[in-house]
C-alpha positions as a Markdown table, in Angstrom:
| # | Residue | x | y | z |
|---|---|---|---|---|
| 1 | Unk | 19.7 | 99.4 | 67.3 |
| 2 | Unk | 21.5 | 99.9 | 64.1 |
| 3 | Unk | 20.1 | 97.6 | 61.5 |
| 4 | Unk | 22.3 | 95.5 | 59.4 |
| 5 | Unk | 22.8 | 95.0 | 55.8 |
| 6 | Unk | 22.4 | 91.3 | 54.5 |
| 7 | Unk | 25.6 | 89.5 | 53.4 |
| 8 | Unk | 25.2 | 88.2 | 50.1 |
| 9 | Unk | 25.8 | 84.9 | 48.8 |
| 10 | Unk | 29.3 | 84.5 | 47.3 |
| 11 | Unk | 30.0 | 82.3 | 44.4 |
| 12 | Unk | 33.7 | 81.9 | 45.6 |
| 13 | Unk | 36.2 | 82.6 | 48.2 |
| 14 | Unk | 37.7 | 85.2 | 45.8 |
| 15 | Unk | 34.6 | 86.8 | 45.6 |
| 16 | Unk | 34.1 | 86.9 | 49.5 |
| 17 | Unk | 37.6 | 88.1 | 50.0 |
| 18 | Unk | 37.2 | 90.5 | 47.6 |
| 19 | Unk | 33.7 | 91.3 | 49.2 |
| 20 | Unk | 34.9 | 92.4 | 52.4 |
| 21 | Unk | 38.3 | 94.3 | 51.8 |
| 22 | Unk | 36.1 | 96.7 | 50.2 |
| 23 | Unk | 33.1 | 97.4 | 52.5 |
| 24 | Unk | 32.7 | 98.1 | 56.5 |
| 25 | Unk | 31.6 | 94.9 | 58.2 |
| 26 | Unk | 30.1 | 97.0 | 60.7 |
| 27 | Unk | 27.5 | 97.6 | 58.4 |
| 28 | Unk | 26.9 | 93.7 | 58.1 |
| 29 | Unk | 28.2 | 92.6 | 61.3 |
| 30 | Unk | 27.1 | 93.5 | 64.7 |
| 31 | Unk | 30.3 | 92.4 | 66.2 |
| 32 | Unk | 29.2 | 93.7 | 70.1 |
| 33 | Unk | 27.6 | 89.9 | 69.7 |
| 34 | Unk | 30.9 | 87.9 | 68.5 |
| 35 | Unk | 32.3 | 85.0 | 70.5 |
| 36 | Unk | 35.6 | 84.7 | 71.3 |
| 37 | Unk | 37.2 | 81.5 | 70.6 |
| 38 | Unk | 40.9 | 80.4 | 71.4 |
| 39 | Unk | 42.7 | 77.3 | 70.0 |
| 40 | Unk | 45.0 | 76.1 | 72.1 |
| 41 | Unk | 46.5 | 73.5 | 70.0 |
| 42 | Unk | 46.6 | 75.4 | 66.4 |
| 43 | Unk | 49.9 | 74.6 | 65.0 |
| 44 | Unk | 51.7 | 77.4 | 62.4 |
| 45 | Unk | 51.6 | 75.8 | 59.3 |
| 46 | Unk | 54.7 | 77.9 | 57.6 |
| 47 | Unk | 58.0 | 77.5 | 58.9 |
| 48 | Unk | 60.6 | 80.6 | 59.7 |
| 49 | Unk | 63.5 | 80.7 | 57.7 |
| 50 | Unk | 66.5 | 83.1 | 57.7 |
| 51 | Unk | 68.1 | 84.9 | 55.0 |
| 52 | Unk | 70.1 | 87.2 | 54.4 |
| 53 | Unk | 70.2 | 90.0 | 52.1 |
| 54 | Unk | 71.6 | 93.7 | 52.1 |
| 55 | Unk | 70.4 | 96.1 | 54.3 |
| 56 | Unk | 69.6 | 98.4 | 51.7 |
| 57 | Unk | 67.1 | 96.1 | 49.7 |
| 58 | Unk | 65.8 | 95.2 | 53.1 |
| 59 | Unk | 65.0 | 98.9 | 54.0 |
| 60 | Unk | 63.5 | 99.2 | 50.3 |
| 61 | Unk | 61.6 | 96.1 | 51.0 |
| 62 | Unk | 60.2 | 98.0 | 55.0 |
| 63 | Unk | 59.5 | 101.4 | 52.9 |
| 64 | Unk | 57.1 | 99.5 | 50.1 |
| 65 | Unk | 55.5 | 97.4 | 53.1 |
| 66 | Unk | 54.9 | 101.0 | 55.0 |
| 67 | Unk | 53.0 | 102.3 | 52.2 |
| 68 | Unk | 51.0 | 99.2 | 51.2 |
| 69 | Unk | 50.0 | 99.0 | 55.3 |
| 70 | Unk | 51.5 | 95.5 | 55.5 |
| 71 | Unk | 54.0 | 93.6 | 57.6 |
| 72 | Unk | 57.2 | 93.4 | 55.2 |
| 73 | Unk | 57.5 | 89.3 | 55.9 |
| 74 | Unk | 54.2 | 89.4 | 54.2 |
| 75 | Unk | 55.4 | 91.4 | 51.7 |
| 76 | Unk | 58.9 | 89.2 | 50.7 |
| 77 | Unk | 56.5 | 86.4 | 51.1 |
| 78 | Unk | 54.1 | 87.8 | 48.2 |
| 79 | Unk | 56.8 | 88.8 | 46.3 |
| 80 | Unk | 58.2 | 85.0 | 46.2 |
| 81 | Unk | 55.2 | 83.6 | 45.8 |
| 82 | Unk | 54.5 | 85.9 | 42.4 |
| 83 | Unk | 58.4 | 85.4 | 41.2 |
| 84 | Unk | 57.4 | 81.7 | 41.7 |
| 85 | Unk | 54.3 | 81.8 | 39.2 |
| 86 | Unk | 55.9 | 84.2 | 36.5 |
| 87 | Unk | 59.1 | 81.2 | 36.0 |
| 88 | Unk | 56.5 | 78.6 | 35.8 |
């Protein structure tokens, strides 16, 4: 049996975010032991939308989200939400 690192104490969620994007919670999670849990009656709590915009920004858009490794919703989405706070 593999033995497991402890997980420290975090101050905030920031901290614990940034925590575990950087490590392998293998080494701190034996997840062979996890439960699995459904919930039936979670609602989404964003709401789709449509927009449109040109093709070609959209592709631009799908090429950034291919390199960063993320879906390129969540990518329009970050980019509104950080035009949002630089207009404040």
């Amino acid at each position: 049996m593999k033995k497991l690192k402890k997980i420290p104490k975090f101050k905030t969620e920031k901290e614990e975010r940034l925590f575990w994007q950087k490590v392998d919670s293998t080494e701190y999670v034996d997840w062979s032991k996890a439960e699995k849990w459904i919930f039936p009656n979670l609602k989404l709590t964003s709401t789709p939308i449509t927009i449109r915009i040109p093709d070609s920004l959209l592709s631009r858009v799908k090429m950034k989200a291919h390199q960063k490794d993320i879906p390129y919703q969540s990518l329009i989405k970050q980019y509104i939400h950080r035009g949002l706070r630089e207009t404040v």
